[in-house]
C-alpha positions as CSV (number, residue, x, y, z in Angstrom):
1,X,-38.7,-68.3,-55.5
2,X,-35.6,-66.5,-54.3
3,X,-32.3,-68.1,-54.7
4,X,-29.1,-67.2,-52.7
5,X,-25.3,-66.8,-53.1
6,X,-23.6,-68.5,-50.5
7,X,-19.7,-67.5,-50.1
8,X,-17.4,-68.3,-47.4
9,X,-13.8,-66.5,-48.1
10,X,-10.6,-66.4,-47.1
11,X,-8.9,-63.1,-48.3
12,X,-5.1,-63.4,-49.6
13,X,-4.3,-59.9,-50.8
14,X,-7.0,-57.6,-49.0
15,X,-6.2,-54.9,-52.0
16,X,-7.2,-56.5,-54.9
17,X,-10.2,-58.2,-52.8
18,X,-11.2,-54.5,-52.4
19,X,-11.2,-54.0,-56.1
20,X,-13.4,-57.0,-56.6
21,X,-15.9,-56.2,-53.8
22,X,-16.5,-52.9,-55.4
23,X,-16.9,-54.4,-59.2
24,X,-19.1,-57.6,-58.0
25,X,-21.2,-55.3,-55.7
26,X,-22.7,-53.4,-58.7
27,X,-22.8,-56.4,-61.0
28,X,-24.8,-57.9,-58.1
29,X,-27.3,-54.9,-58.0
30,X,-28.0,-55.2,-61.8
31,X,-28.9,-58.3,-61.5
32,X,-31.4,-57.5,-59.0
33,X,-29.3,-58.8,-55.8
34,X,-28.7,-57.7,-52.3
35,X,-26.5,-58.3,-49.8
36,X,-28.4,-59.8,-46.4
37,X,-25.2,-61.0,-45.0
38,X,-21.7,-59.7,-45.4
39,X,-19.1,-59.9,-43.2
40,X,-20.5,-59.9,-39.8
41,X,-20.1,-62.0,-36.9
42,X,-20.2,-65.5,-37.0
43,X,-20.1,-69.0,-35.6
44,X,-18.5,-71.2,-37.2
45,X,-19.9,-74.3,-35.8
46,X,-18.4,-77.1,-38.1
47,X,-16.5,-77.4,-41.6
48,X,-13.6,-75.5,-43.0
49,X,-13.5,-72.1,-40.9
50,X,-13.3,-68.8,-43.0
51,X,-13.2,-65.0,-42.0
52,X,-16.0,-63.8,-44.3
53,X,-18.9,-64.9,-45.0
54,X,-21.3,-63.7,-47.5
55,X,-25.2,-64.2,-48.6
56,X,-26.4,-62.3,-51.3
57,X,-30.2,-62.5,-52.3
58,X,-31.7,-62.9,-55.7
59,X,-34.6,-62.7,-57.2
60,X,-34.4,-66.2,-58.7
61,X,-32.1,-69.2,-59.2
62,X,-31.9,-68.1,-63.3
63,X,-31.0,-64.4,-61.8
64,X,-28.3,-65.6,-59.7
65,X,-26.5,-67.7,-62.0
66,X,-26.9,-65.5,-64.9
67,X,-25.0,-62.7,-62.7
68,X,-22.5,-65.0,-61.9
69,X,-21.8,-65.8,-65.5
70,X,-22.0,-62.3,-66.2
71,X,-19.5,-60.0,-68.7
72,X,-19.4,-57.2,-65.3
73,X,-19.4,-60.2,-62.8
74,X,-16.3,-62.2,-64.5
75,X,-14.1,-59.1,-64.8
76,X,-14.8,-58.4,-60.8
77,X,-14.0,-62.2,-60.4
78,X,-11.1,-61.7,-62.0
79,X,-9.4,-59.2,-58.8
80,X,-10.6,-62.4,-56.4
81,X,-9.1,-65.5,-58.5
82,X,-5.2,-64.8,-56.8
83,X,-6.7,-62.9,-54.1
84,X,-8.9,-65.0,-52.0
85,X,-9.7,-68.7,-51.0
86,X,-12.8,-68.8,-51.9
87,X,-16.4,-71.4,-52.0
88,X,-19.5,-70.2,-53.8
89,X,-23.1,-72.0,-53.7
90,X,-26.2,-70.8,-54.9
91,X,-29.2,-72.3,-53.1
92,X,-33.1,-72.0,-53.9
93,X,-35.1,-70.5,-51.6
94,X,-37.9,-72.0,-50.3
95,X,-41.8,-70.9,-51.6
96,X,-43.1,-67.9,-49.0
């Protein structure tokens, strides 16, 4: 079953934010993830209220996390640490 990355984010320093965007998007790719979601309009409709918004698809729970946790992944995490406000979920999919 798919599994999803689920980030809401407040950016900090928009620079180093950049950096990591560009590093995490390629981890993301190797690790068989796509981006279905990413910045777009929204509606924030209840809970803590942040500019961007983020869903990235996977091809399973064990992919996702194992990205995450990921050499490539942790050094593009490491631009985002001081430069964004950041929550992070990852969230099963349900069977097709």
């Amino acid at each position: 079953m798919p599994a999803y990355w689920i980030a809401h984010v407040t950016v900090t320093d928009a620079e180093a934010y950049r950096r990591y965007a560009e590093l995490a998007t390629a981890a993301i790719a190797a690790h068989g993830g796509r981006f279905l979601a990413r910045s777009g309009r929204y509606v924030q409709l209840e809970g803590r209220d942040r500019a961007r918004n983020v869903l990235a698809e996977f091809p399973d729970l064990e992919a996702a996390e194992t990205c995450y946790r990921s050499q490539a992944y942790q050094a593009a995490l490491a631009h985002a640490r001081d430069a964004a406000e950041r929550d992070l979920v990852i969230v099963e999919g349900l069977a097709p």
